[in-house]
C-alpha positions in Angstrom: 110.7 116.3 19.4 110.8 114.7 15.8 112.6 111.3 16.8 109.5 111.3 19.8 106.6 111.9 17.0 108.5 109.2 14.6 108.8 106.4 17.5 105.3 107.0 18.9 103.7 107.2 14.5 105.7 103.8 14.4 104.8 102.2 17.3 101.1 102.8 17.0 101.5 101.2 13.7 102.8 98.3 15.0 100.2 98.3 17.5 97.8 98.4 14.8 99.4 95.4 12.5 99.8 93.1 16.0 96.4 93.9 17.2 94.1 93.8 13.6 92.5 96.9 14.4 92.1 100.4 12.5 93.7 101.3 8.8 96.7 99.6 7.5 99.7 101.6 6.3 100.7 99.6 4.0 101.7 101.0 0.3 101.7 104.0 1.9 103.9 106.7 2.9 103.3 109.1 5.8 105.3 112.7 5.1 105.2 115.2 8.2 106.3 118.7 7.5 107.5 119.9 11.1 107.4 123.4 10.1 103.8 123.4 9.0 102.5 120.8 11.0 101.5 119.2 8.5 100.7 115.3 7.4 100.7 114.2 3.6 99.8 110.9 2.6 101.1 109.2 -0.5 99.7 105.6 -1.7 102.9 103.6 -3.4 103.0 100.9 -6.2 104.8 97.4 -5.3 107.2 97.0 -7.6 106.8 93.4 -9.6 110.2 93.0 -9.9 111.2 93.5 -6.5 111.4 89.9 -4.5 110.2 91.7 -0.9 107.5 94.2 -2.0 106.3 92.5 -5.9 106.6 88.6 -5.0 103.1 86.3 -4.9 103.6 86.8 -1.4 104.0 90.5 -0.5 101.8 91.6 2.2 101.4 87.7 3.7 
């Protein structure tokens, strides 16, 4: 059950990127707690120093 919520919460965020539609999740991290049913959302920082996430062309 968790790898088949996992692929399908990645794939429609693919779907999403490809397509230009709905909310981007990027700088963001999706938590699920399976026990509770639960979804937490956390927004991230890009690191400046890092050359994938802080570079003048992160998020091209």
């Amino acid at each position: 059950m968790v790898t088949g919520v996992m692929g399908t919460l990645q794939a429609t965020q693919a779907l999403k990127q490809i397509l230009g539609i709905g909310q981007s999740g990027i700088g963001q991290l999706l938590m699920w707690d399976a026990l509770r049913m639960k979804f937490t959302t956390m927004t991230l920082s890009a690191d400046p120093a890092c050359p994938i996430c802080g570079g003048e062309h992160a998020h091209d």
